[in-house]
C-alpha positions, 0 to 999 in steps of 0.5 A: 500500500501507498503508505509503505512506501515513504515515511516509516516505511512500517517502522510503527506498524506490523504486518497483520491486516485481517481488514485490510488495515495494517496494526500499529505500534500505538505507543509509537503513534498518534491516533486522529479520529472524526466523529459524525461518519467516522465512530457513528453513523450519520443521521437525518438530523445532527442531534440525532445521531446514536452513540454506541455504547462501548464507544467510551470504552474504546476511546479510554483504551486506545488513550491508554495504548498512545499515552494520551495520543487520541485527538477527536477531529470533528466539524461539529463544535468542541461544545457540541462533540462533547455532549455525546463524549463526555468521559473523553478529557484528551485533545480535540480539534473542532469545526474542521480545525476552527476550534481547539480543545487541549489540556481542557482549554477551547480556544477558537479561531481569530477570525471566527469574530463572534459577531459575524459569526453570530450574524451568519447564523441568523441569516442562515437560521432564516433562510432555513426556516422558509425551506422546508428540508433545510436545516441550519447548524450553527457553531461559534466559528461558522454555520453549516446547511444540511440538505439531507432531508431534501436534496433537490434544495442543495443548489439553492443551499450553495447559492444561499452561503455562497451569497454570503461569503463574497460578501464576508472576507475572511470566510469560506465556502465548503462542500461535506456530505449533504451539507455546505459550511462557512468557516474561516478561511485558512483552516483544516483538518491537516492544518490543525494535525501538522501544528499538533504533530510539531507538539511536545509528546507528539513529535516523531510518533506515526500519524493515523487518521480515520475519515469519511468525508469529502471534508477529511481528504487533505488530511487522509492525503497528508497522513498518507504522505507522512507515512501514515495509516490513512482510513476512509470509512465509507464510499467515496474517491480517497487518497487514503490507503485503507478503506472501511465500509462503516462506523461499526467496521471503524470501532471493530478495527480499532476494538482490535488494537486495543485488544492487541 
């Protein structure tokens, strides 16, 4: 696979793959995980999703394997991923890496300006609310529009927040799964990984990542080319390595290495 070929070329990985993901060495690695798509299934609505209940468990393993090297990547919001982790106290990055939560700090972007954002979200909230199958997300660093319920609104959702963002600098437009975001320009999932990976206790250690969205490819392909164990869970093109069908593949996989 790709990610034999450069980087660590499996110096923290063995040679056992009974699903097609090699197993690493965790103690030598740093283990990025996604949430909606990733550890649960999506759902109709983003409140509505259910959380597996050995999840917990799993999560306080695989810290335990990393010495603490488990980041929850999220777009959702640090104070909304939070409601369904609440015994999970270790780094995570929220709004696709507008937010930061480590050693219990949130800390957002500095262009995530509270009023702007605020304003986004009444805006959106109001469009919403005259379709019928839209549903508004807001963050305190953007505002997300899922059209889900009613794909046929999905030209009319872009053409909505693309509106809005020629005429918000500092603000751009993205594409996920049945959905389209503002957030601040300039950020990512592989933005966020490389600062942390240049951080004490992480530095030298073998990235791994879990991804399903359109959202998470930089970083499946960053990881890829460090070296890393890059896994797409779901359909879809990828640059990752590895692929996974569903959630429930991605918790068995990682049940395994905490067992391991």
């Amino acid at each position: 696979m790709y990610y034999e070929m450069i980087g660590f070329h499996g110096e923290h990985q063995s040679e056992h793959t009974v699903d097609g993901v090699p197993e690493p060495k965790l103690d030598r690695s740093t283990l990025f995980l996604d949430f909606d798509g990733t550890l649960v299934e999506l759902a109709d609505r983003p409140d509505a999703i259910h959380v597996d209940e050995g999840l917990e468990d799993l999560l306080r393993g695989l810290s335990e394997k990393t010495q603490g090297r488990v980041v929850i990547i999220t777009g959702r919001a640090i104070e909304d991923v939070t409601q369904y982790l609440k015994g999970f106290d270790g780094p995570i990055i929220g709004g696709h890496g507008a937010q930061e939560r480590v050693g219990g700090e949130i800390r957002n972007h500095e262009l995530a300006d509270p009023e702007t954002v605020r304003y986004l979200g009444e805006m959106t909230t109001a469009f919403a609310a005259t379709h019928p199958g839209l549903i508004c997300e807001r963050k305190p660093t953007g505002v997300v529009l899922h059209f889900r319920q009613n794909e046929d609104l999905a030209a009319q959702a872009y053409a909505f927040l693309r509106a809005l963002s020629e005429t918000h600098d500092g603000f751009d437009l993205h594409h996920s799964k049945m959905a389209y975001e503002l957030r601040p320009a300039g950020i990512g999932k592989d933005v966020s990984m490389r600062r942390m990976m240049e951080g004490e206790g992480f530095k030298g250690t073998m990235p791994i990542f879990f991804g399903d969205d359109v959202t998470d490819e930089p970083a499946l392909h960053w990881v890829a080319e460090q070296g890393g164990i890059a896994v797409k869970v779901g359909e879809g093109e990828t640059a990752a390595g590895c692929r996974l069908g569903d959630p429930e593949a991605a918790r068995r996989t990682l049940r395994r290495w905490v067992g391991a």
